[in-house]
N, C-alpha and C positions, 0 to 999 in steps of 0.2 A: 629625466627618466631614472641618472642616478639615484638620484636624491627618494626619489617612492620608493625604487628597489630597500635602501638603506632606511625607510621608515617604515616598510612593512617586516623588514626582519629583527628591526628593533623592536616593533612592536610584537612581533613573532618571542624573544627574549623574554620578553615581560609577562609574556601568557605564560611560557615554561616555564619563570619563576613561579609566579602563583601557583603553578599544578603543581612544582616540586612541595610548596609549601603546605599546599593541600596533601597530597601524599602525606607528608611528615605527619601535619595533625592529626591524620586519618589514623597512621602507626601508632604515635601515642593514646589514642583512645580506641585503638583494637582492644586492647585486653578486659577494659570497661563494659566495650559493646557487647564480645562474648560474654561475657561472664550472665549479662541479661538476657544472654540464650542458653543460657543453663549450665556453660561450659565453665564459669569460672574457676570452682574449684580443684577442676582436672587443668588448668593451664597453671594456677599458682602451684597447685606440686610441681608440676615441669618447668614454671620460671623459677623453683626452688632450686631443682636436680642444674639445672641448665646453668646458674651464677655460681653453684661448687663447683660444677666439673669446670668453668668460666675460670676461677680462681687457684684451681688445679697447674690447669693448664698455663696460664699464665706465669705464676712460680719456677714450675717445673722448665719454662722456656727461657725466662729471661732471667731465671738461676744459673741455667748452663751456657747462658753465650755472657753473662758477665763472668764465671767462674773460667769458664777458657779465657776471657780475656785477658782477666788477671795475671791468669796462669805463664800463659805467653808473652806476656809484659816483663814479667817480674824474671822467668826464663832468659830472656833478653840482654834486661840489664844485667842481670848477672854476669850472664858471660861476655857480656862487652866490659865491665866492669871488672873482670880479672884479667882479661888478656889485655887491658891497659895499664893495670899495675904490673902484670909479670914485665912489660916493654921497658916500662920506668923505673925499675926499682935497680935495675945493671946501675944506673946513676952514681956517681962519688956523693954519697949522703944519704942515698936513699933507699939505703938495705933495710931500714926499719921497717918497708913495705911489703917485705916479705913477710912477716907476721901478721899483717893486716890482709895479706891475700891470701895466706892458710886459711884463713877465718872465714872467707867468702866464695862460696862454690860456682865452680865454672858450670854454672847453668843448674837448673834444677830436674835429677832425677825421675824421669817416667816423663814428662813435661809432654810427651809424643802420644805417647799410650792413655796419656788422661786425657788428653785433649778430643782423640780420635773415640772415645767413649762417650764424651760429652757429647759429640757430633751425633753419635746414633741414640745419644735419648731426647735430645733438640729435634729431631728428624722426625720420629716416630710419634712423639709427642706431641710433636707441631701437624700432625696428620689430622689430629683429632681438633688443634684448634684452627688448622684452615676451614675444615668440613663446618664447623659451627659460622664462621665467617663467612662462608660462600665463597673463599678462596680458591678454591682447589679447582683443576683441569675440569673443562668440559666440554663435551663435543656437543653441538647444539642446534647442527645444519635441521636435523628432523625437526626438532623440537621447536625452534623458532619459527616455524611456519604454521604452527598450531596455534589457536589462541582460544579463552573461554574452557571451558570443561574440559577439553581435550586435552589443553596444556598443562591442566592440575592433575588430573587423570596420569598422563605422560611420568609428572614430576613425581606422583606417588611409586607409580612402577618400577622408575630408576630409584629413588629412595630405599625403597624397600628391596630389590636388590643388590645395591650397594649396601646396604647393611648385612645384607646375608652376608656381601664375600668378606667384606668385615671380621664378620663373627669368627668365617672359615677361615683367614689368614690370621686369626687373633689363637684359633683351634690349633694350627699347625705351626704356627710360632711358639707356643708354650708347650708343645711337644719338642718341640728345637731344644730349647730352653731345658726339660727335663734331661736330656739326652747331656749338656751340657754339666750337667752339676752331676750325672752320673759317672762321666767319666773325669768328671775335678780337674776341668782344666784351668789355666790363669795364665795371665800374662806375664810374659817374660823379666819384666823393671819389676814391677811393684807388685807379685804375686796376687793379684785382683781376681776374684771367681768370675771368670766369661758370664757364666750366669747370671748375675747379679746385675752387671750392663746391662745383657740382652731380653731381662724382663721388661726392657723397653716395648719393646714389640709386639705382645701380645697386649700391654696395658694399651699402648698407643691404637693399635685395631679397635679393641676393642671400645673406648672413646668417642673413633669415627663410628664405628656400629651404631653406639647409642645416640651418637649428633644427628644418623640420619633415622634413626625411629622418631626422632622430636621431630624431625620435618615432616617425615611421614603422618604424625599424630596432629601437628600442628596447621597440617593442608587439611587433614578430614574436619578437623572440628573450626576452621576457620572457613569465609567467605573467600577473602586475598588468599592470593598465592603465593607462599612462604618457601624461598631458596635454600633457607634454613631454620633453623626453631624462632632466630630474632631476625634475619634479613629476610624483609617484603621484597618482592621483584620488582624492581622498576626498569623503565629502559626511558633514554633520552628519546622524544620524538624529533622527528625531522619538521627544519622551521616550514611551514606554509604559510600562504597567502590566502588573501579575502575569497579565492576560489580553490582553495582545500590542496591547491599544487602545491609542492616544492617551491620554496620563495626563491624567486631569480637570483637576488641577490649573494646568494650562498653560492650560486655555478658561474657569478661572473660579474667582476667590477666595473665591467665598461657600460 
């Protein structure tokens, strides 16, 4: 009895591969299919728009979490690097260390305030490359009981509201943003215009906005249902059996 259980959800395995494979092929010749319903050259400007802002965002992300990193590294050594010469250099011989630890500063200046900067343009900017990903939080209790029209329908609606508040948090952040460079203000180390960081924010909304107008445009003019401009929705099925159940073998080894 084991042993059928353990062949029908193996054989259950090897059906979900194939659909996985099928799905995939199906993705790479989406843009093919539409295009032979007349949609293509409205998808290749938006697979255009969609690999810049791709390439934007990208930069912009894994600029700032190497650039911290560096930062805080080399931070580090430093100041571990001096307050082990200042230990050693009391030494009978070893005053010549003292010239050598003039020269090496305990820790590097602002090192807090660059860092804590990076963090909010990594953040914000990473708003707009989750949204493209299909990363980003979602509540889905409604939503996953729907299936078929509904569910595209559903998806267009949150789409396109989520781009509004977008827009609207993109609107009232560069009002922050003006307010800030009017009244000049900077940080305390390294005299930086707040401004200047905090245009993170309204670029970063404004990003997610346009990721979800691609999904919004990409579900109208598409068949599948697009989570975002390049991710189809897939969901893993539950393995069954020759009679369309839940395969035993998943709720129980014995």
């Amino acid at each position: 009895m084991t042993r059928d259980r353990r062949t029908r959800s193996a054989i259950a395995a090897i059906a979900r591969g194939e659909r996985h494979m099928a799905e995939t092929d199906n993705a790479d010749s989406a843009t093919s299919g539409e295009a032979a319903d007349g949609h293509g050259p409205v998808l290749s400007v938006l697979n255009a728009v969609d690999r810049a802002l791709d390439w934007l965002e990208r930069i912009v992300v894994a600029g700032s979490v190497l650039a911290m990193a560096l930062l805080m590294s080399l931070h580090v050594v430093s100041n571990l690097l001096s307050t082990g010469l200042t230990e050693i250099e009391a030494y009978p011989g070893l005053g010549w260390l003292t010239h050598v630890n003039a020269m090496i500063p305990s820790g590097i200046p602002g090192t807090y305030e660059v860092t804590e900067m990076l963090i909010v343009v990594m953040t914000f900017v990473g708003v707009g490359y989750a949204a493209r990903c299909a990363r980003h939080i979602s509540m889905s209790a409604i939503y996953d009981q729907l299936s078929g029209g509904l569910r595209k329908a559903l998806l267009v609606v949150i789409s396109l509201g989520t781009a509004a508040l977008m827009f609207y948090f993109a609107f009232k952040s560069s009002e922050y943003v003006m307010t800030l460079y009017d009244r000049g203000r900077t940080s305390a180390a390294l005299g930086i215009p707040y401004w200047t960081v905090n245009m993170a924010l309204p670029i970063g909304f404004s990003l997610a906005g346009i990721q979800y107008v691609l999904t919004t445009i990409r579900n109208l003019v598409s068949d599948d249902i697009y989570r975002s401009f390049t991710e189809k929705e897939t969901y893993s099925d539950v393995p069954l059996d020759d009679s369309g159940r839940p395969a035993a073998g998943d709720q129980s080894n014995g």
